[in-house]
Backbone as XML, in Angstrom:
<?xml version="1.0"?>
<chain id="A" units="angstrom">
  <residue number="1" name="UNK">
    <atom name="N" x="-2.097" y="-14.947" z="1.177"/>
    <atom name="CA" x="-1.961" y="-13.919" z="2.197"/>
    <atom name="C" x="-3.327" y="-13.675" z="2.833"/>
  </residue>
  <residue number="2" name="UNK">
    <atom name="N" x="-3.536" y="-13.422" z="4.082"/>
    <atom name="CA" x="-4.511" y="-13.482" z="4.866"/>
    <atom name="C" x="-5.036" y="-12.020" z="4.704"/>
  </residue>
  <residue number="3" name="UNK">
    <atom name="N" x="-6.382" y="-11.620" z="4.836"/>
    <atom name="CA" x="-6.898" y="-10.341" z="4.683"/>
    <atom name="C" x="-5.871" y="-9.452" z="5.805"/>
  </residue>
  <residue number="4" name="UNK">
    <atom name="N" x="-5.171" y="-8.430" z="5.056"/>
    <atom name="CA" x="-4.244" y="-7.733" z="5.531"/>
    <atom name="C" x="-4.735" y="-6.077" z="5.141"/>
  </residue>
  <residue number="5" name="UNK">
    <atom name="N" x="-4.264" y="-5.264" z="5.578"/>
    <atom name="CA" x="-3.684" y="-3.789" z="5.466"/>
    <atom name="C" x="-2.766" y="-3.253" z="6.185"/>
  </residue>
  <residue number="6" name="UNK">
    <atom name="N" x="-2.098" y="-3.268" z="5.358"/>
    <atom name="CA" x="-0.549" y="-2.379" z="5.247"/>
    <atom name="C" x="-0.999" y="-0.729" z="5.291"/>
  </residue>
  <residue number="7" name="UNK">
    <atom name="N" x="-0.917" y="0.117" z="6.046"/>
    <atom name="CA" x="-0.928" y="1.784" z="6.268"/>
    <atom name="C" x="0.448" y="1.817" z="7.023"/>
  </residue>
  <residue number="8" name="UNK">
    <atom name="N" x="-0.305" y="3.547" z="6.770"/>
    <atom name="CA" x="0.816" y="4.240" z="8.104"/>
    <atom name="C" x="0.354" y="5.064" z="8.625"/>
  </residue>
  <residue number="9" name="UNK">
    <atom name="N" x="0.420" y="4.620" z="9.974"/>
    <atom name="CA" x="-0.206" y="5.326" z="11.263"/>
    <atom name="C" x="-0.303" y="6.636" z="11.649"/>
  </residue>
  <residue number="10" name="UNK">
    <atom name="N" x="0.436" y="7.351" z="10.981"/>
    <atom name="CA" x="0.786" y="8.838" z="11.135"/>
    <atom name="C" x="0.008" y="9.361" z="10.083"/>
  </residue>
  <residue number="11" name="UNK">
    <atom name="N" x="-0.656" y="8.501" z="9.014"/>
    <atom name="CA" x="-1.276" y="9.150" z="7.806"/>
    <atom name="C" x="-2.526" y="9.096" z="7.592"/>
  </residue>
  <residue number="12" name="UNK">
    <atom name="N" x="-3.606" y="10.982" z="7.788"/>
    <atom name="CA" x="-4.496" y="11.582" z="8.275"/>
    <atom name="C" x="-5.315" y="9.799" z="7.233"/>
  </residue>
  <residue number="13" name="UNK">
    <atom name="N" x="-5.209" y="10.411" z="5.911"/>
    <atom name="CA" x="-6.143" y="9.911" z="5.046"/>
    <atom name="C" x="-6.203" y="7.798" z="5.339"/>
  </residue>
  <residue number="14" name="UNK">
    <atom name="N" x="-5.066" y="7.500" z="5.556"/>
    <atom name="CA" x="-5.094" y="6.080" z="5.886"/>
    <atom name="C" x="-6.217" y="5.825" z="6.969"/>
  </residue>
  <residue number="15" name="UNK">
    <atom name="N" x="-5.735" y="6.647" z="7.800"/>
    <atom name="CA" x="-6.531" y="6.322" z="9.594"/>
    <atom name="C" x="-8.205" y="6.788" z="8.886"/>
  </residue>
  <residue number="16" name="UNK">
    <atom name="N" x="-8.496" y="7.587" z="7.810"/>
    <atom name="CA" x="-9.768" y="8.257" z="7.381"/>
    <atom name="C" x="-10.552" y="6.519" z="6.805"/>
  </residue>
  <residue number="17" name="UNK">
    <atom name="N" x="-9.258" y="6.441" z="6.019"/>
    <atom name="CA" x="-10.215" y="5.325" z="4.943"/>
    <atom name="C" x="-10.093" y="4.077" z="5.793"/>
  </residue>
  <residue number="18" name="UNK">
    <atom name="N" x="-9.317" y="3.824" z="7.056"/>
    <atom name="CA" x="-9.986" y="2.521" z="7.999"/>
    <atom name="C" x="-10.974" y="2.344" z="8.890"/>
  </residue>
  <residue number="19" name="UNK">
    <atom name="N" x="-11.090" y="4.052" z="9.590"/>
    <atom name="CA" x="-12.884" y="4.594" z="9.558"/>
    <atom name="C" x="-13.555" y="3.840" z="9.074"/>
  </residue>
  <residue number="20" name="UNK">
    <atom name="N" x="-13.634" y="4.776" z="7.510"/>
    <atom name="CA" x="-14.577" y="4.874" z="6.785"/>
    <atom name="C" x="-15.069" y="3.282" z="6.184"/>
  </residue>
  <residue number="21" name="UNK">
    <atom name="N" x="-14.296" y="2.431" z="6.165"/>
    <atom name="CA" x="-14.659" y="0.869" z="5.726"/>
    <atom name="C" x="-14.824" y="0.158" z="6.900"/>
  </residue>
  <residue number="22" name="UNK">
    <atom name="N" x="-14.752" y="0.792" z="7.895"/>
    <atom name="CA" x="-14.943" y="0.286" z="9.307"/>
    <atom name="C" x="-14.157" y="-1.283" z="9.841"/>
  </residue>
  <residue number="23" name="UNK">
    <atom name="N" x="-12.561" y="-1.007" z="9.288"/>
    <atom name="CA" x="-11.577" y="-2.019" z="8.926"/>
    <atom name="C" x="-11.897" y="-3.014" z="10.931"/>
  </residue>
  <residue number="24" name="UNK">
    <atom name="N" x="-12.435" y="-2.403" z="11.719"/>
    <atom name="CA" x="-11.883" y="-3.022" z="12.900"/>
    <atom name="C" x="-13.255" y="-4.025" z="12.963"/>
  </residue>
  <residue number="25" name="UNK">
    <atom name="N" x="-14.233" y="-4.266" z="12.229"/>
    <atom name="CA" x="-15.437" y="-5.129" z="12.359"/>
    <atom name="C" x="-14.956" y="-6.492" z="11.615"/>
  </residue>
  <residue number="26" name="UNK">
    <atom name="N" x="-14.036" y="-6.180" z="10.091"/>
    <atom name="CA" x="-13.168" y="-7.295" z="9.935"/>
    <atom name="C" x="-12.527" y="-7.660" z="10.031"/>
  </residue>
  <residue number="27" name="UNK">
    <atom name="N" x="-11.668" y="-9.197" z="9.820"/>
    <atom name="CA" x="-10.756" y="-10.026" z="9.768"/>
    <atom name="C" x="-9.502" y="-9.364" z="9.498"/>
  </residue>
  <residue number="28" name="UNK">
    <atom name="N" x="-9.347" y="-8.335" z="9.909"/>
    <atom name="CA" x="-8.281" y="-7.834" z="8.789"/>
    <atom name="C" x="-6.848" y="-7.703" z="9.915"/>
  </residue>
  <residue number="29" name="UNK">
    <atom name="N" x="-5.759" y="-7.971" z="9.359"/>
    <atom name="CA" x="-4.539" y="-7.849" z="9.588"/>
    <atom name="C" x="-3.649" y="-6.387" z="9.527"/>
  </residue>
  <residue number="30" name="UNK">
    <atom name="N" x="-3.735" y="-5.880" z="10.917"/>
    <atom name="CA" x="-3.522" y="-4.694" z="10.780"/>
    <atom name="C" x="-1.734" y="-4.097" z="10.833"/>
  </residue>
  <residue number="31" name="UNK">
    <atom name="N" x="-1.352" y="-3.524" z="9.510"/>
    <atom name="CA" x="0.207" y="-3.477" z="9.382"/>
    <atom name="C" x="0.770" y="-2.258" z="9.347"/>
  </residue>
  <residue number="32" name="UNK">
    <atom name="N" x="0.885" y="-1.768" z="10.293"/>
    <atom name="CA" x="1.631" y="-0.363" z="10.271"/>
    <atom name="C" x="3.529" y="-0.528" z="9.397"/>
  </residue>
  <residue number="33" name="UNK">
    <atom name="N" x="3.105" y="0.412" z="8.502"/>
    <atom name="CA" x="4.715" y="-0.080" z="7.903"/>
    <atom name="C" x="5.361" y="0.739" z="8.022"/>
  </residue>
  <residue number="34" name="UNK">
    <atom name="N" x="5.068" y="1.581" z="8.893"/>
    <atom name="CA" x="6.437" y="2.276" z="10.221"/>
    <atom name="C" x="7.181" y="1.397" z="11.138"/>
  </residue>
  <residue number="35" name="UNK">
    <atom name="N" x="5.880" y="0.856" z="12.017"/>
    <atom name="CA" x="6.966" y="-0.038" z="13.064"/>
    <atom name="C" x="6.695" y="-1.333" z="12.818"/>
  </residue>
  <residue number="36" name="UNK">
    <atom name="N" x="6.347" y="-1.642" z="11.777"/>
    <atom name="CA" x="6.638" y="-3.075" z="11.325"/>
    <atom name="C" x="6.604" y="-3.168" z="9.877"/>
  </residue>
  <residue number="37" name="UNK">
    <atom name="N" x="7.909" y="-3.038" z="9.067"/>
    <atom name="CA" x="8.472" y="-2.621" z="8.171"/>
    <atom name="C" x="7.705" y="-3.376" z="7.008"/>
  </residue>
  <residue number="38" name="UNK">
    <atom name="N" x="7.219" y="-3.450" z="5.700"/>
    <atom name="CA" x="6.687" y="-4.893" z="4.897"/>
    <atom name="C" x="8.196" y="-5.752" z="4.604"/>
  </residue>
  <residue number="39" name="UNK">
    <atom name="N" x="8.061" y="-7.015" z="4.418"/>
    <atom name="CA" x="9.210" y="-7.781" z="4.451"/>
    <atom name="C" x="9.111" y="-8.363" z="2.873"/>
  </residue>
  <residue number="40" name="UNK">
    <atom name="N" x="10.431" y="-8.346" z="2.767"/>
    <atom name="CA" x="11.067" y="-8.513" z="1.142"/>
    <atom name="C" x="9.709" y="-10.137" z="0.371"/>
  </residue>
  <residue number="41" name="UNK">
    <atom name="N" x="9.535" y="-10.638" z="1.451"/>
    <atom name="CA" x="8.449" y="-11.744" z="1.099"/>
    <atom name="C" x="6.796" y="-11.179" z="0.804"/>
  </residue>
  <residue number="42" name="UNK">
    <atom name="N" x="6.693" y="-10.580" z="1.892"/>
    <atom name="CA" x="5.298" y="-9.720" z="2.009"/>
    <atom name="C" x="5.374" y="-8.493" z="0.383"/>
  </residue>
  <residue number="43" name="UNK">
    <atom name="N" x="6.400" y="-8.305" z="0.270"/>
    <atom name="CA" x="6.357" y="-7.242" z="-1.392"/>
    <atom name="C" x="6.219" y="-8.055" z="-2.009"/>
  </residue>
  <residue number="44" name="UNK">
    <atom name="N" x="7.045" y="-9.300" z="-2.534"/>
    <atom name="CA" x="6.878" y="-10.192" z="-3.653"/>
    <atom name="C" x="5.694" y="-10.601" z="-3.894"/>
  </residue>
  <residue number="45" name="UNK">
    <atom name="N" x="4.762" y="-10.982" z="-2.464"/>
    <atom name="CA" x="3.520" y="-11.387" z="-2.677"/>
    <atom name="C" x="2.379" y="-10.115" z="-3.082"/>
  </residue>
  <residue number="46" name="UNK">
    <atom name="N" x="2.253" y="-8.940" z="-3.010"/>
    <atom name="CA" x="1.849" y="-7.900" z="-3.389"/>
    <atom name="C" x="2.342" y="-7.792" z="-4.819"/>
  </residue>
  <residue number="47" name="UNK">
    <atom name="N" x="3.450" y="-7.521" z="-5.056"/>
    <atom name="CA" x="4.068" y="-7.779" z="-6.801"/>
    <atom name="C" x="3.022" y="-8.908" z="-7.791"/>
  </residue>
  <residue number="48" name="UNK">
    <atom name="N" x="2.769" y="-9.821" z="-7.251"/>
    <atom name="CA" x="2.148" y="-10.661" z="-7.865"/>
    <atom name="C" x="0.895" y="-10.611" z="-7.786"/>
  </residue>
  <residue number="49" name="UNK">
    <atom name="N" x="0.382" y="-9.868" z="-6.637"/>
    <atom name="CA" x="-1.202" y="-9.670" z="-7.191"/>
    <atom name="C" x="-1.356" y="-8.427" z="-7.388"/>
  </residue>
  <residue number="50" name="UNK">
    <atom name="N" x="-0.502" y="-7.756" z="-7.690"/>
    <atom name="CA" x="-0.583" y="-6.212" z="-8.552"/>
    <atom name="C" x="-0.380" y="-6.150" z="-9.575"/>
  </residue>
  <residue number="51" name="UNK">
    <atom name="N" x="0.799" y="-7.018" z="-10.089"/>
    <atom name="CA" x="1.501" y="-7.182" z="-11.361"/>
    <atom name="C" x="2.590" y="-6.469" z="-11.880"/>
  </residue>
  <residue number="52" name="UNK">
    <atom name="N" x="2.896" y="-5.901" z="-11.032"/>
    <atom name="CA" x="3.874" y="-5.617" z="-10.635"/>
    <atom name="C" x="4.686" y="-4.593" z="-9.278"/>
  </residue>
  <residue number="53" name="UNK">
    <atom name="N" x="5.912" y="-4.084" z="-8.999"/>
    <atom name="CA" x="6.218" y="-3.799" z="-8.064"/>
    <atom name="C" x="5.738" y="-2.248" z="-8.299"/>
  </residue>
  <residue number="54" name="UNK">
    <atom name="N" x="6.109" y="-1.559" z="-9.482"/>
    <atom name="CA" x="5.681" y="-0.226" z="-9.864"/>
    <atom name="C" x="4.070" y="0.114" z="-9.248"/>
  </residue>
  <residue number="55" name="UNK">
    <atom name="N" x="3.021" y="-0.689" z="-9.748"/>
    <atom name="CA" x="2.006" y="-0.465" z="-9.266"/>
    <atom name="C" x="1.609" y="-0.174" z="-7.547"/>
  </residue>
  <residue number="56" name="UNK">
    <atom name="N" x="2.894" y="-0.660" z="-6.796"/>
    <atom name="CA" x="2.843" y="-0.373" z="-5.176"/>
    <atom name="C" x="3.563" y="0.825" z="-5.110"/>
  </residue>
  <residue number="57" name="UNK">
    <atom name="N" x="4.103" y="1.260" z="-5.968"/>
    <atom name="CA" x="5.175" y="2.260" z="-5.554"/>
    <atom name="C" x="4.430" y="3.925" z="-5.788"/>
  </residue>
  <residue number="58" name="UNK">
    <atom name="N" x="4.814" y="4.467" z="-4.599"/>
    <atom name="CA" x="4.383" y="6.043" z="-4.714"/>
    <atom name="C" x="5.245" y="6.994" z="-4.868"/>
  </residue>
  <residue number="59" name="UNK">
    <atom name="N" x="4.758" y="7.774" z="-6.053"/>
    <atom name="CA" x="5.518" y="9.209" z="-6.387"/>
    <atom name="C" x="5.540" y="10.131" z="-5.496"/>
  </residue>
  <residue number="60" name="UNK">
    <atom name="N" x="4.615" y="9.933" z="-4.682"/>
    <atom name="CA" x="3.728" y="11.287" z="-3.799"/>
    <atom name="C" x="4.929" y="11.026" z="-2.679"/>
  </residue>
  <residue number="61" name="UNK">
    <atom name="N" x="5.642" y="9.760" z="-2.062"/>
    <atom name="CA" x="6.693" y="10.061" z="-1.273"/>
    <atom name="C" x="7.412" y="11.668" z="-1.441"/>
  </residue>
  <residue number="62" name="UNK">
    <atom name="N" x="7.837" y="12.186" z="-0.147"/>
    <atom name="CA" x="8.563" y="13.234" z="-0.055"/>
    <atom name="C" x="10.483" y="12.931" z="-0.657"/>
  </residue>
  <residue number="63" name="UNK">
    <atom name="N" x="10.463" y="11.359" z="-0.328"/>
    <atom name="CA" x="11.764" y="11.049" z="-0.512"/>
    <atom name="C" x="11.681" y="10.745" z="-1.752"/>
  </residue>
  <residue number="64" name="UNK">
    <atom name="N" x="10.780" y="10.294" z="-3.373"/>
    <atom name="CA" x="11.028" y="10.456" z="-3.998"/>
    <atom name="C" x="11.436" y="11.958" z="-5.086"/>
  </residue>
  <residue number="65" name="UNK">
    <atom name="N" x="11.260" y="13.322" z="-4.851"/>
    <atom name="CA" x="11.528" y="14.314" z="-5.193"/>
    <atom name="C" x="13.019" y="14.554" z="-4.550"/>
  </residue>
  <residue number="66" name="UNK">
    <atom name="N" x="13.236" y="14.210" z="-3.245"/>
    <atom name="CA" x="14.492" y="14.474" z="-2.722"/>
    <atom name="C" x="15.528" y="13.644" z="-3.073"/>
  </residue>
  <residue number="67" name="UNK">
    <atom name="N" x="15.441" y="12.384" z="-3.754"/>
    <atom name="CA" x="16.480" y="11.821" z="-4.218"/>
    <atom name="C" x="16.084" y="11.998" z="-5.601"/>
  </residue>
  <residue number="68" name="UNK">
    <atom name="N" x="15.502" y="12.587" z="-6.216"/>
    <atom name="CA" x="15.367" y="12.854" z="-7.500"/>
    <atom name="C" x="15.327" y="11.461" z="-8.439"/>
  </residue>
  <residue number="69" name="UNK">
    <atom name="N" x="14.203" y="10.900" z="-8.227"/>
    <atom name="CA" x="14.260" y="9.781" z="-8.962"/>
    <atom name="C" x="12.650" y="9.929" z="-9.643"/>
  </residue>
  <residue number="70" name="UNK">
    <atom name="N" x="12.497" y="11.141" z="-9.857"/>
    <atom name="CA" x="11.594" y="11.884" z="-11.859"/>
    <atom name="C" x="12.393" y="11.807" z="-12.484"/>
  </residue>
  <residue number="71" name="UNK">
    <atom name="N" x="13.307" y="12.006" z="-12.448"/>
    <atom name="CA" x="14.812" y="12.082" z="-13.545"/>
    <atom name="C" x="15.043" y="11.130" z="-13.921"/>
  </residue>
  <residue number="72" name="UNK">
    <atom name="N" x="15.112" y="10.142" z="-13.386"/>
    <atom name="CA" x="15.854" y="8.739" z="-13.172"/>
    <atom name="C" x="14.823" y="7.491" z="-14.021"/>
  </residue>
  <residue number="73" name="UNK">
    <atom name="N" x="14.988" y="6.604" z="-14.971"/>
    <atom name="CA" x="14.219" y="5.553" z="-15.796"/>
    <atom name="C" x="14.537" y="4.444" z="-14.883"/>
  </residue>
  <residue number="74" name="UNK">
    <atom name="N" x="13.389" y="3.919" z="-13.688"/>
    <atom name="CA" x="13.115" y="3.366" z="-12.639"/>
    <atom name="C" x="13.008" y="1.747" z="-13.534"/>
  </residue>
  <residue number="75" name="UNK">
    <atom name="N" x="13.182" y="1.004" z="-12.790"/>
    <atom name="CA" x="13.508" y="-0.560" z="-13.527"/>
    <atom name="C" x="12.052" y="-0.752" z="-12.492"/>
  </residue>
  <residue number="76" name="UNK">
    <atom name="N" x="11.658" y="-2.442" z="-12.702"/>
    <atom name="CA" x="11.041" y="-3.093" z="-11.652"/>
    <atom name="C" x="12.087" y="-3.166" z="-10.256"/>
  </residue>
  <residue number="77" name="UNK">
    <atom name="N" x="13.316" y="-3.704" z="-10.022"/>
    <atom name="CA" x="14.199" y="-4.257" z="-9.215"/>
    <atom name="C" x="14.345" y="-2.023" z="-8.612"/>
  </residue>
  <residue number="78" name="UNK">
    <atom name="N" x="14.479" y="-1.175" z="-9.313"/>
    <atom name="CA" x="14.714" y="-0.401" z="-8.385"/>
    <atom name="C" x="13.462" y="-0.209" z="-7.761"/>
  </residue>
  <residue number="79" name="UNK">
    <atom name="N" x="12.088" y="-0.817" z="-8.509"/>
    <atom name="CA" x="10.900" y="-0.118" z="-7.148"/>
    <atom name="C" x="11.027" y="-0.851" z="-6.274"/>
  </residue>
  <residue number="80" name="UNK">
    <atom name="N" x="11.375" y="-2.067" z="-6.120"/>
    <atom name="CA" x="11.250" y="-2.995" z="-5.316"/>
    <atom name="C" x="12.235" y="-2.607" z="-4.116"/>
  </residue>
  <residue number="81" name="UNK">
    <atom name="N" x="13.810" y="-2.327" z="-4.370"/>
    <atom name="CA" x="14.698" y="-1.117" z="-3.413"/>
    <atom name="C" x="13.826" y="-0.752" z="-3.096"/>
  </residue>
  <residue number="82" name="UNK">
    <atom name="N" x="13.514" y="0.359" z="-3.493"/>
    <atom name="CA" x="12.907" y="1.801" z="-2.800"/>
    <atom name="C" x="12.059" y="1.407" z="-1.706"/>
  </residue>
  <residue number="83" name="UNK">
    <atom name="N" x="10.952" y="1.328" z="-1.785"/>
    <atom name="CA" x="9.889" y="0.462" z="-1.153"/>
    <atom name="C" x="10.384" y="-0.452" z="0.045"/>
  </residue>
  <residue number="84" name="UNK">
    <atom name="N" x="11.554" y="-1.495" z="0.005"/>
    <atom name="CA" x="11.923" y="-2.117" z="0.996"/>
    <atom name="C" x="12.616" y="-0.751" z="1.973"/>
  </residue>
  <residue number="85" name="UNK">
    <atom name="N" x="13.415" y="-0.162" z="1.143"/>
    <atom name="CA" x="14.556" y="0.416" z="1.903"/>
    <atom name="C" x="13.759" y="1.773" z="2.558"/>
  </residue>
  <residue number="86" name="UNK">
    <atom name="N" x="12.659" y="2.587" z="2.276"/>
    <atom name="CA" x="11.851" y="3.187" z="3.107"/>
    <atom name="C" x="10.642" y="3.438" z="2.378"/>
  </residue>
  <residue number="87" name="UNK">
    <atom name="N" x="9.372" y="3.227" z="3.873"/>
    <atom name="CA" x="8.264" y="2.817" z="4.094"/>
    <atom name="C" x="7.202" y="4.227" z="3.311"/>
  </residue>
  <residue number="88" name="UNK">
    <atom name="N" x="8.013" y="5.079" z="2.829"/>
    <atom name="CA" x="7.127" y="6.160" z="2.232"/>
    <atom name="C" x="7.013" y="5.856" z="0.895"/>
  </residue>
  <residue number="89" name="UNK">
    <atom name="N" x="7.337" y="4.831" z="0.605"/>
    <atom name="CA" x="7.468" y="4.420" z="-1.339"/>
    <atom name="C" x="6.324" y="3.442" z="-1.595"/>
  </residue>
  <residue number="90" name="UNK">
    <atom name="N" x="5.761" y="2.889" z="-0.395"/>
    <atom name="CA" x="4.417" y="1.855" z="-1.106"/>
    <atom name="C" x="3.602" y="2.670" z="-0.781"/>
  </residue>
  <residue number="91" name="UNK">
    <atom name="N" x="2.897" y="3.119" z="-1.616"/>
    <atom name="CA" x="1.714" y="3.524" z="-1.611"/>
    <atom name="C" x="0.858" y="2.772" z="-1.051"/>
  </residue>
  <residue number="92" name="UNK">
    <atom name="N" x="-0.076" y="3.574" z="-0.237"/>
    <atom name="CA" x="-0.948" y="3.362" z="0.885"/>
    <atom name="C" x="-2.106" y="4.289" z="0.933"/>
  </residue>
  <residue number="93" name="UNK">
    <atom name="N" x="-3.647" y="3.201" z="1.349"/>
    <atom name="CA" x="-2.715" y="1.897" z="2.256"/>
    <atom name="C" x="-3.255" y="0.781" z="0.493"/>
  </residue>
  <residue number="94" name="UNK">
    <atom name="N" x="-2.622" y="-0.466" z="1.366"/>
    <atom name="CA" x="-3.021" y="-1.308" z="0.266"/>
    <atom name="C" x="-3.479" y="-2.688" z="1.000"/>
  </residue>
  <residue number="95" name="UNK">
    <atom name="N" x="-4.801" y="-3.151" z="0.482"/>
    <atom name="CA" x="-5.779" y="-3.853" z="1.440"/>
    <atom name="C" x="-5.730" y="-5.178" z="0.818"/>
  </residue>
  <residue number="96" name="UNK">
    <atom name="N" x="-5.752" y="-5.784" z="1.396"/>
    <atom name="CA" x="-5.675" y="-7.556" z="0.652"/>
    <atom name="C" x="-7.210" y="-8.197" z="1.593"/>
  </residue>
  <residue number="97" name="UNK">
    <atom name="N" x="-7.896" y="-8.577" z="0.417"/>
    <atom name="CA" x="-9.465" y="-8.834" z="0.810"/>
    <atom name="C" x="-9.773" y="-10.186" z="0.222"/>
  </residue>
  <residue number="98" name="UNK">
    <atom name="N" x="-9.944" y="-11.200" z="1.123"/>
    <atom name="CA" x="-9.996" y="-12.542" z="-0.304"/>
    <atom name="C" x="-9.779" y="-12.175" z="-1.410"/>
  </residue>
  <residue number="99" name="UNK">
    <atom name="N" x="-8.421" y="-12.243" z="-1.053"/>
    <atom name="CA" x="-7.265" y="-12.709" z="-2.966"/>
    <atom name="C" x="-7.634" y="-11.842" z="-3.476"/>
  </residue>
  <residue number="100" name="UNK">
    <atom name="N" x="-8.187" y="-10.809" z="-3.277"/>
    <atom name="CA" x="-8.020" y="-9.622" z="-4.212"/>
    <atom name="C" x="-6.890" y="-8.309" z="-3.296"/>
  </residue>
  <residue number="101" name="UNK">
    <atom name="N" x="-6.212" y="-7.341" z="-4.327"/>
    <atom name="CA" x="-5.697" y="-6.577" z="-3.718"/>
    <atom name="C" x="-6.453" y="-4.524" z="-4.443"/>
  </residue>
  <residue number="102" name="UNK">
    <atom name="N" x="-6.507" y="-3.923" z="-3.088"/>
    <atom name="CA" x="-6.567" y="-2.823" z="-3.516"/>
    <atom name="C" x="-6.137" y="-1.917" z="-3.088"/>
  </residue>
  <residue number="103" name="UNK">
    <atom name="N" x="-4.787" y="-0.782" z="-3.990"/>
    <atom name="CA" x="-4.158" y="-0.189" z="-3.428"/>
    <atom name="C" x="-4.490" y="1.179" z="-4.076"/>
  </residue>
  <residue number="104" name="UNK">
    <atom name="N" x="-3.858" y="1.909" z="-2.674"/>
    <atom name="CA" x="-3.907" y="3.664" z="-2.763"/>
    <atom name="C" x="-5.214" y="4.051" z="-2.032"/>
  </residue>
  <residue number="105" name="UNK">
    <atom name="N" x="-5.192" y="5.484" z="-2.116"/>
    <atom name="CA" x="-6.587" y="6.053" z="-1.585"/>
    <atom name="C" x="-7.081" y="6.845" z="-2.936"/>
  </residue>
  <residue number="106" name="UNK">
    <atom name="N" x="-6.888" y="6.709" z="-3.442"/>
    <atom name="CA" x="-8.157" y="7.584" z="-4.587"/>
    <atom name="C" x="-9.457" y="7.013" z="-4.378"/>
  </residue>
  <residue number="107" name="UNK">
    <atom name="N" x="-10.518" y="8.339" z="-4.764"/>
    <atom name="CA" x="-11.636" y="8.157" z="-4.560"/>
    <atom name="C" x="-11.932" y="6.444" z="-5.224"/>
  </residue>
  <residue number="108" name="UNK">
    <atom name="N" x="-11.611" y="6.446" z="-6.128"/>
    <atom name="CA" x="-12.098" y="5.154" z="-7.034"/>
    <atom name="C" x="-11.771" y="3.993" z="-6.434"/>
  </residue>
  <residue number="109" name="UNK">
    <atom name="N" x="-10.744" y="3.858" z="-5.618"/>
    <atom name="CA" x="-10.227" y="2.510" z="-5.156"/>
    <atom name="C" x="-10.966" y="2.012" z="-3.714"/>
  </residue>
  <residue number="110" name="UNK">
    <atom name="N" x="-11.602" y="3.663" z="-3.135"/>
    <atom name="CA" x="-11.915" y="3.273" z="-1.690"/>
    <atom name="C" x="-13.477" y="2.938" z="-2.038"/>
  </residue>
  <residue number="111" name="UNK">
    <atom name="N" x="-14.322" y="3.332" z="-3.283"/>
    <atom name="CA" x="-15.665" y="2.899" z="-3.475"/>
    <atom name="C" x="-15.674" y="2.025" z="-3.897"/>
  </residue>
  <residue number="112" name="UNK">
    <atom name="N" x="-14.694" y="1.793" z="-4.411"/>
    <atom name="CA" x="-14.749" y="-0.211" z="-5.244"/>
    <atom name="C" x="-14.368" y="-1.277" z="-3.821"/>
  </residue>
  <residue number="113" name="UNK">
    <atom name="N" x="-13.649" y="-0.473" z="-2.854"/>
    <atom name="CA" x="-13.055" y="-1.743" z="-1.669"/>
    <atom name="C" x="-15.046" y="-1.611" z="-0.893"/>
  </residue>
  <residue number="114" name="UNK">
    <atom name="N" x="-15.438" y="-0.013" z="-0.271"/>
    <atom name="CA" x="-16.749" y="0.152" z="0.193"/>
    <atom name="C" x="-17.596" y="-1.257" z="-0.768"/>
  </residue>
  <residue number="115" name="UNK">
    <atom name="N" x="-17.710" y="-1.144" z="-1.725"/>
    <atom name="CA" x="-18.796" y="-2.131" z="-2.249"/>
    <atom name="C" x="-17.958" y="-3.311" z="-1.837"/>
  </residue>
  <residue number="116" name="UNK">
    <atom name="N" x="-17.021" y="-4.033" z="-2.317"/>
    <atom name="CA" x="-16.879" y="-4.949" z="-1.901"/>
    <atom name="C" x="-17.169" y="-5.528" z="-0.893"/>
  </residue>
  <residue number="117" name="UNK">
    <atom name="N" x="-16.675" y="-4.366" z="0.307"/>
    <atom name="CA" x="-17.113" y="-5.031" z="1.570"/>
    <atom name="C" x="-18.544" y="-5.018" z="2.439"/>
  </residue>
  <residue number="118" name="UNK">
    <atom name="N" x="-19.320" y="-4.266" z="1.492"/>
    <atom name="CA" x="-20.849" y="-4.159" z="1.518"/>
    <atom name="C" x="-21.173" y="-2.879" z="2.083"/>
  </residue>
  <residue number="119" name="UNK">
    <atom name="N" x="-20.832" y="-2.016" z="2.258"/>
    <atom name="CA" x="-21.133" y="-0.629" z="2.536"/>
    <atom name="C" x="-21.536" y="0.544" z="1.619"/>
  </residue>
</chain>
C-alpha cells in the first residue's frame, strides 16, 4: 500500500494532526472516509499490518454506544462489519508510511509518526 491516510474531513483533531505533520509536503495519499468509503480490500490490508481488525476499530464512535455493542463480545469478522458498514468505526486517522502503519490520535502515536517523519 502506497503512503496513505485515511481521516475524516469533518474531524477538528484529524485536520489538527495533518497540520501538525505537515501531511501536504509528503507523498501521501489523501483518504477522506466520508466520501470515499475504505474498501473491504483497503481493511484487509490494514488488518494485516495492525494485526488485526480490532486494533482499527473505535469505541469513541457515537454509533458504537447507540447500537450498544459494550454489551455485546465483538468477534474479529464483527469489527470488520462495523468499520465497512460505517465510516465512524475505524479509528482515525490511520497513516501508512513505508510499510509501517500508525493509527489513532493519541498523544503517543502522533510523536512516534512526528519523529518518523523528521519533525
Amino acid at each position: 500500500m502506497t503512503n496513505t491516510i485515511f481521516y475524516l474531513s469533518t474531524c477538528d483533531t484529524c485536520r489538527r494532526i495533518l497540520k501538525d505533520i505537515n501531511a501536504a509536503q509528503y507523498d501521501f495519499v489523501l483518504q477522506d472516509i466520508k466520501s470515499t468509503p475504505i474498501t473491504p480490500e483497503q481493511l484487509d490490508t490494514l488488518r494485516e499490518m495492525a494485526g488485526g481488525y480490532e486494533a482499527l476499530f473505535s469505541r469513541r464512535s457515537q454509533q458504537y454506544k447507540a447500537l450498544g455493542l459494550g454489551e455485546k463480545l465483538l468477534t474479529e469478522k464483527d469489527y470488520r462489519h462495523y468499520i465497512l458498514e460505517h465510516y465512524t468505526f475505524l479509528k482515525r486517522p490511520v497513516v501508512i508510511h513505508n510499510g509501517s502503519i500508525y493509527i489513532g490520535n493519541d498523544k503517543k502515536t502522533a510523536e512516534v509518526l512526528k519523529q518518523v517523519l523528521g519533525l
